[in-house]
Backbone as CSV, one residue per row, in Angstrom:
resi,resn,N_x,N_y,N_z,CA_x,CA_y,CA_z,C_x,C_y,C_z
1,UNK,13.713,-11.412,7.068,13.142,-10.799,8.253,11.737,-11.340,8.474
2,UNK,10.884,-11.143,9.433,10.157,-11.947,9.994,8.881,-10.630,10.680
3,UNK,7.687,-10.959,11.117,7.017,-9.655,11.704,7.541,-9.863,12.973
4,UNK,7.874,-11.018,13.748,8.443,-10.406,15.235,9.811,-9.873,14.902
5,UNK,10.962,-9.561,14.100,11.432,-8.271,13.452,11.450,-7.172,13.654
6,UNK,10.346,-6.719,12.627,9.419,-5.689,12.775,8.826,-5.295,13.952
7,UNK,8.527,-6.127,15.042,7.662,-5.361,15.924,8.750,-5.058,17.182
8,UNK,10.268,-5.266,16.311,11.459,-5.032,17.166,11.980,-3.443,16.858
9,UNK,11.351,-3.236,15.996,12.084,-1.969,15.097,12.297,-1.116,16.301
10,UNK,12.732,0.095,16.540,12.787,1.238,17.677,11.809,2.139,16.967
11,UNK,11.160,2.757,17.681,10.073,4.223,17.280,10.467,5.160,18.412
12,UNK,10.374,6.204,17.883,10.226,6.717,16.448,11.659,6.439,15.612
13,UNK,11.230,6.151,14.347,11.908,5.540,13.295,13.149,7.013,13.088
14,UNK,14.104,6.471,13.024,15.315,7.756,12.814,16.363,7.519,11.734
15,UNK,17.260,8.346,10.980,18.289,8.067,10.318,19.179,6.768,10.905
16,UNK,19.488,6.997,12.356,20.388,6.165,12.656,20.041,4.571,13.004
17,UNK,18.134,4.792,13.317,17.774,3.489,13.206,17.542,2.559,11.392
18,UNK,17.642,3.407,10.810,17.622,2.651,9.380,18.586,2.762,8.665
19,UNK,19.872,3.409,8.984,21.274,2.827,8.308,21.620,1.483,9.166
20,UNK,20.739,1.626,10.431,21.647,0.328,11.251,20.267,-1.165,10.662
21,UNK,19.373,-0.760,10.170,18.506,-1.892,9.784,17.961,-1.451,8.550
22,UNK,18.749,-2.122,7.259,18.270,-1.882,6.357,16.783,-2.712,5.948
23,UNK,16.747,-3.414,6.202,15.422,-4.542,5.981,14.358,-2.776,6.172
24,UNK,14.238,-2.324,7.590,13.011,-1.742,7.660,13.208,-0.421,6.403
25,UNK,14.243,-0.114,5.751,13.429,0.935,4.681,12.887,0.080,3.554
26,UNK,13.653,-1.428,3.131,12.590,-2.331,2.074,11.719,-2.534,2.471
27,UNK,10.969,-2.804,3.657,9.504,-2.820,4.011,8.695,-1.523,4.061
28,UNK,9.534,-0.561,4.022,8.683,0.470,3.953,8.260,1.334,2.475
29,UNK,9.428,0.805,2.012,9.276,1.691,-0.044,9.362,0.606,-0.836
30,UNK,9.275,-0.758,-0.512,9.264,-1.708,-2.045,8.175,-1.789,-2.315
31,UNK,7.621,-2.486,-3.681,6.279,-2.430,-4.098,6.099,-3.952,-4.255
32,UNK,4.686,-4.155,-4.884,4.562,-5.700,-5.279,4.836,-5.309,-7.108
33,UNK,4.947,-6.291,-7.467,4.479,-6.577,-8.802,3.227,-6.567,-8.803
34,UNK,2.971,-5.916,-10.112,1.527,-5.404,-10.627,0.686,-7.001,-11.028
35,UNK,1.510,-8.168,-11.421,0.886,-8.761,-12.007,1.265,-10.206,-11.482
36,UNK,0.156,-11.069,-11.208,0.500,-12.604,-10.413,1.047,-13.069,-11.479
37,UNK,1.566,-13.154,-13.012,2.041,-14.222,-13.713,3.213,-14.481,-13.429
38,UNK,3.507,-15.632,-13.824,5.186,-16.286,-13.999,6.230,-15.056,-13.872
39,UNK,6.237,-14.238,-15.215,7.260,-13.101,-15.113,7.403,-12.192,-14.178
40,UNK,6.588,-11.833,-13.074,6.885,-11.230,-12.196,7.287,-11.956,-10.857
41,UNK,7.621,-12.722,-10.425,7.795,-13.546,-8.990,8.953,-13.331,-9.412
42,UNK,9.399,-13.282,-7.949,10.720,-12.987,-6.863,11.102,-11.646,-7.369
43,UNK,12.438,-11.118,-6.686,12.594,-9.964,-6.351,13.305,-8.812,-7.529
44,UNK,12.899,-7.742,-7.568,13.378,-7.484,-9.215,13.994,-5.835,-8.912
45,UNK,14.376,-5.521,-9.240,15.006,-3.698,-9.149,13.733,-2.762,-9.402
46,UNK,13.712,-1.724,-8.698,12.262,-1.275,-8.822,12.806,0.779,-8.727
47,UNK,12.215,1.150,-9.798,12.630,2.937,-10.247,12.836,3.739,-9.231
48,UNK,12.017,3.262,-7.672,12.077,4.158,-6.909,13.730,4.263,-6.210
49,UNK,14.813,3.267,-6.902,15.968,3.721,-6.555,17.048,2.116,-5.971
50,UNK,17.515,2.703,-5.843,18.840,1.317,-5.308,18.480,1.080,-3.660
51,UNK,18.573,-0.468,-3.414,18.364,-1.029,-2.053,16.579,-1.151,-2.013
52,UNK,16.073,-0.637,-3.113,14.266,-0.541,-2.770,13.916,-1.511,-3.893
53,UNK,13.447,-2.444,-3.604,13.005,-4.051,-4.773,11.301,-3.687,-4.933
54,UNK,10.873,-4.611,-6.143,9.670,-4.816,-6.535,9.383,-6.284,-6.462
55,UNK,8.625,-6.884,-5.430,8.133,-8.417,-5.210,7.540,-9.041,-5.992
56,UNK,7.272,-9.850,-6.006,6.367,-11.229,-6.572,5.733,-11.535,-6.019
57,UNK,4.391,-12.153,-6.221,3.225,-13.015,-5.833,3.611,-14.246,-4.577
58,UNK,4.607,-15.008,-4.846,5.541,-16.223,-4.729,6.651,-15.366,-3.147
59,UNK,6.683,-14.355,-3.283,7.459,-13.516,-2.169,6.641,-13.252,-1.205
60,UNK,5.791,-13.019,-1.664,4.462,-12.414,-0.563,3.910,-13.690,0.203
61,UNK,3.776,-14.704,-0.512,3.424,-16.191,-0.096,4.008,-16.389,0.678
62,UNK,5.231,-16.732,0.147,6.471,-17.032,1.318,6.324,-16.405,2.722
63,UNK,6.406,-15.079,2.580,6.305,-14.533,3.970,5.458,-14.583,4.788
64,UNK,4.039,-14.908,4.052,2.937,-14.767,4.553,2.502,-16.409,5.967
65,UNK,3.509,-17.531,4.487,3.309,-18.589,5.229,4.512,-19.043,6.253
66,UNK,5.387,-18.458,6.347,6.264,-17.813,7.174,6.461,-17.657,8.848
67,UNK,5.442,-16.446,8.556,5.180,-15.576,9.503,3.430,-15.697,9.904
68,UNK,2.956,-17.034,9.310,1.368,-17.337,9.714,0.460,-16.360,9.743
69,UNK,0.428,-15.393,8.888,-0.499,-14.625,8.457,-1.028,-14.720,6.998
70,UNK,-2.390,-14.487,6.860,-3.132,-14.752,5.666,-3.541,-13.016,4.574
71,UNK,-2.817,-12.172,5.345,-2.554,-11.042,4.984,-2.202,-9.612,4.779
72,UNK,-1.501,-9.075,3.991,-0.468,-8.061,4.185,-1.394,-6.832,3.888
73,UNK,-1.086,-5.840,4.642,-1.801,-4.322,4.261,-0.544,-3.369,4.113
74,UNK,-0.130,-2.730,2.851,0.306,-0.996,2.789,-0.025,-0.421,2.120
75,UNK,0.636,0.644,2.641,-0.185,1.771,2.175,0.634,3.135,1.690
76,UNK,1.801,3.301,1.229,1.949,4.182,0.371,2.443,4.298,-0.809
77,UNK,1.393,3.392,-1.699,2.000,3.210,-2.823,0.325,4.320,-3.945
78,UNK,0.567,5.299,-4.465,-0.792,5.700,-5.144,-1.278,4.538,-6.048
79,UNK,-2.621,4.489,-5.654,-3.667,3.377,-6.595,-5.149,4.680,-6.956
80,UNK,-5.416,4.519,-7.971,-5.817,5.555,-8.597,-7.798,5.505,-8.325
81,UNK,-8.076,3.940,-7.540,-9.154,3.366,-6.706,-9.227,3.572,-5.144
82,UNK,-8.449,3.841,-4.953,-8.253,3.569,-3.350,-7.525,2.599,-2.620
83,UNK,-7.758,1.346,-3.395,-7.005,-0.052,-3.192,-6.610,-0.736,-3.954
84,UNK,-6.080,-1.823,-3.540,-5.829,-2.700,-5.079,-5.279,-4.228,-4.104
85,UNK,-6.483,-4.952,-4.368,-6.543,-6.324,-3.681,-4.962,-6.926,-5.057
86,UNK,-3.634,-8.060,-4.505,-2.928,-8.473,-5.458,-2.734,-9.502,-4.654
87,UNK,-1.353,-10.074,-5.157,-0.957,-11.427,-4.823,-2.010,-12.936,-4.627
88,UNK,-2.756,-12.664,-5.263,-3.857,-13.813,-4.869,-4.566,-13.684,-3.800
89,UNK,-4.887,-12.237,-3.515,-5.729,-11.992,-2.292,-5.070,-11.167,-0.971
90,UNK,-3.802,-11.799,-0.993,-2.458,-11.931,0.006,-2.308,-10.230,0.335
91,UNK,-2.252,-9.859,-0.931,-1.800,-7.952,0.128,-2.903,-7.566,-0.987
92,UNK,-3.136,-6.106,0.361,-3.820,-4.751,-0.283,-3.057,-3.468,0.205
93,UNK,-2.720,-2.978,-1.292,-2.703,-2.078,-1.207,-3.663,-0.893,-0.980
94,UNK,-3.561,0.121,-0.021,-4.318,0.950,0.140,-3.971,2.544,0.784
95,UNK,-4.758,3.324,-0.257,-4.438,4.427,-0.343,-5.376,5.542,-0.143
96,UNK,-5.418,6.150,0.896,-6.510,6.958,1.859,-6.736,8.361,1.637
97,UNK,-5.752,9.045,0.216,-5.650,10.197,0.542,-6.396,10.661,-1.374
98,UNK,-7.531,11.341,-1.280,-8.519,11.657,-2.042,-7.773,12.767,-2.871
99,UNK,-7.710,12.477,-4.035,-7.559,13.995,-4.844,-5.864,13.914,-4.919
100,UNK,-5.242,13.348,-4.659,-3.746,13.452,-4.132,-3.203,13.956,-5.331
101,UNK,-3.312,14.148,-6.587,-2.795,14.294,-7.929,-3.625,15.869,-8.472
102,UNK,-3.344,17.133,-8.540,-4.700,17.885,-8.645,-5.316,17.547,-10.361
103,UNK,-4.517,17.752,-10.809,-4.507,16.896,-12.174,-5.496,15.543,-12.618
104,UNK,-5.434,14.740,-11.559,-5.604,13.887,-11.604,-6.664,12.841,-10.398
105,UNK,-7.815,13.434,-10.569,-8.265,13.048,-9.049,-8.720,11.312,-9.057
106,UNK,-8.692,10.823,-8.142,-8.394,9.728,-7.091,-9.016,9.431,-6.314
107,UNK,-9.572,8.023,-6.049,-10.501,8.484,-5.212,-9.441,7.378,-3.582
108,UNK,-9.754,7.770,-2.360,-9.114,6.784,-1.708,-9.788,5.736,-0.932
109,UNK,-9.356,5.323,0.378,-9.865,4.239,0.578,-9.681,3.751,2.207
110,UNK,-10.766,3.184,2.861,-10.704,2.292,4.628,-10.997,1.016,4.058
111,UNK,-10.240,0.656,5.230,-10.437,-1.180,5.284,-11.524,-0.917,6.273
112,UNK,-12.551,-2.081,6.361,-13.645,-2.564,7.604,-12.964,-3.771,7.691
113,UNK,-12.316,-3.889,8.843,-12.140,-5.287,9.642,-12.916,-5.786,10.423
114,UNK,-13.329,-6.706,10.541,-14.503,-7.439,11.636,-14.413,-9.051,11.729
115,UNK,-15.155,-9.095,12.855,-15.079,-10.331,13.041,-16.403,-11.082,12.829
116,UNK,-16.291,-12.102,11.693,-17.403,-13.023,11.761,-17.796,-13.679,12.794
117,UNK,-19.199,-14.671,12.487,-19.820,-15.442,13.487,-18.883,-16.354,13.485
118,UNK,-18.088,-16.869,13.304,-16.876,-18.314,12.983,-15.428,-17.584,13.995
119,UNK,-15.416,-16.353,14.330,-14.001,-16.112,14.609,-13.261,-15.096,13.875
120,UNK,-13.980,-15.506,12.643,-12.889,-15.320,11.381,-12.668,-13.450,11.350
121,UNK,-11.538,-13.029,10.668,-11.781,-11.520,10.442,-12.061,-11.745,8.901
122,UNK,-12.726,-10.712,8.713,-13.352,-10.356,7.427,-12.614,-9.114,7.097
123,UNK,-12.034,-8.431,5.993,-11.649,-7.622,5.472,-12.710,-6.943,4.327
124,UNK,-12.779,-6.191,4.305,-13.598,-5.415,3.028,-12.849,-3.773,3.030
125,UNK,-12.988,-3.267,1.476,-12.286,-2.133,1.471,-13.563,-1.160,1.169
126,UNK,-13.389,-0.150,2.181,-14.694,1.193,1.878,-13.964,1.977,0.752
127,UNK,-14.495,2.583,-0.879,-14.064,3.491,-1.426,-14.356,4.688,-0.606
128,UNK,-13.398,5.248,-1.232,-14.039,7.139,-0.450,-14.169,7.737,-1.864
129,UNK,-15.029,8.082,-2.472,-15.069,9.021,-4.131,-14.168,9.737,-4.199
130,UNK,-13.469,10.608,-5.061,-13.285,11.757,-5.058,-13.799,13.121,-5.353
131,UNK,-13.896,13.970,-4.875,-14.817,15.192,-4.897,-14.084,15.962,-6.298
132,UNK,-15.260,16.427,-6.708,-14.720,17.224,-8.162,-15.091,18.693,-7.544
133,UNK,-13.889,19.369,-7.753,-14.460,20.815,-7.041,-15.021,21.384,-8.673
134,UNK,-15.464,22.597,-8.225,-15.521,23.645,-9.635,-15.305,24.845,-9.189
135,UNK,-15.259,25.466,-9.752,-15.046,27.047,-9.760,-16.211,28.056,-10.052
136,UNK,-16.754,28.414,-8.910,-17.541,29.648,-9.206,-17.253,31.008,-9.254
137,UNK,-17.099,31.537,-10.497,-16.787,32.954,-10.411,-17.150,33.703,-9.715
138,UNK,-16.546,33.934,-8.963,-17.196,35.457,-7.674,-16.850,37.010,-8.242
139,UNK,-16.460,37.219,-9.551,-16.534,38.458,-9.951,-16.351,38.754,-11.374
140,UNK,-16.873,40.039,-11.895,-17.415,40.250,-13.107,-16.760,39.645,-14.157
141,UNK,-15.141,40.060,-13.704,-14.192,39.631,-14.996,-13.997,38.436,-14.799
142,UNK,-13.912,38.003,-13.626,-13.682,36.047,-13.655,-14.900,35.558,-14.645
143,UNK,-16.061,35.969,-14.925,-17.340,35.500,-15.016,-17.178,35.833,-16.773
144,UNK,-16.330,37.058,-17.604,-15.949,37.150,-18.615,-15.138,36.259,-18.887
């Protein structure tokens, strides 16, 4: 599949539009591989279930040079930073939603896109912290 594809899909996205196009639920739940080496390139079975793959470095390339783009953005995969620059630059992952784990806080994350003096777009990722709440006792026995 290809991004003019994708920018074929029907919206709003429905049951009956993604039994009839499976491509758009692998673009929407596969992941990359965590890691650019040798052992991870091309396409591999991935926990979140059957028909949903885990990519390669070498996959992302491909498509990228493909489809003449120099880079991929999604975003619902949890990264425990906000983002996570992979593939040799090629995709970011990014993840906007602060605290998402209560257990476990997170901080998330904006892209700044802009355009240089050259044309060029520039990408940079804003962290967002995550806020640590606490607990103030508001009464005698909480405070025991």
């Amino acid at each position: 599949f290809s991004v003019a594809d994708l920018e074929k899909v029907p919206r709003p996205l429905t049951e009956a539009v993604l039994e009839r196009l499976p491509h758009v639920v692998q673009v929407l739940w596969s992941d990359p591989s965590d890691s650019d080496a040798d052992m991870a390139r091309g396409v591999h079975g991935n926990p979140r279930g059957p028909g949903i793959i885990r990519f390669g470095p070498d996959v992302t390339q491909r498509f990228c040079r493909a489809n003449r783009i120099n880079l991929i953005v999604r975003s619902h995969q949890f990264v425990p930073h906000g983002y996570c620059f992979m593939h040799g630059g090629r995709l970011i992952t990014l993840f906007s939603a602060r605290n998402y784990f209560p257990a476990e806080p997170n901080d998330g994350a904006i892209l700044l896109i802009a355009e240089d003096e050259n044309g060029h777009l520039r990408v940079r990722a804003k962290r967002l912290h995550h806020s640590v709440t606490t607990h103030t006792p508001n009464t005698m026995s909480e405070r025991l």
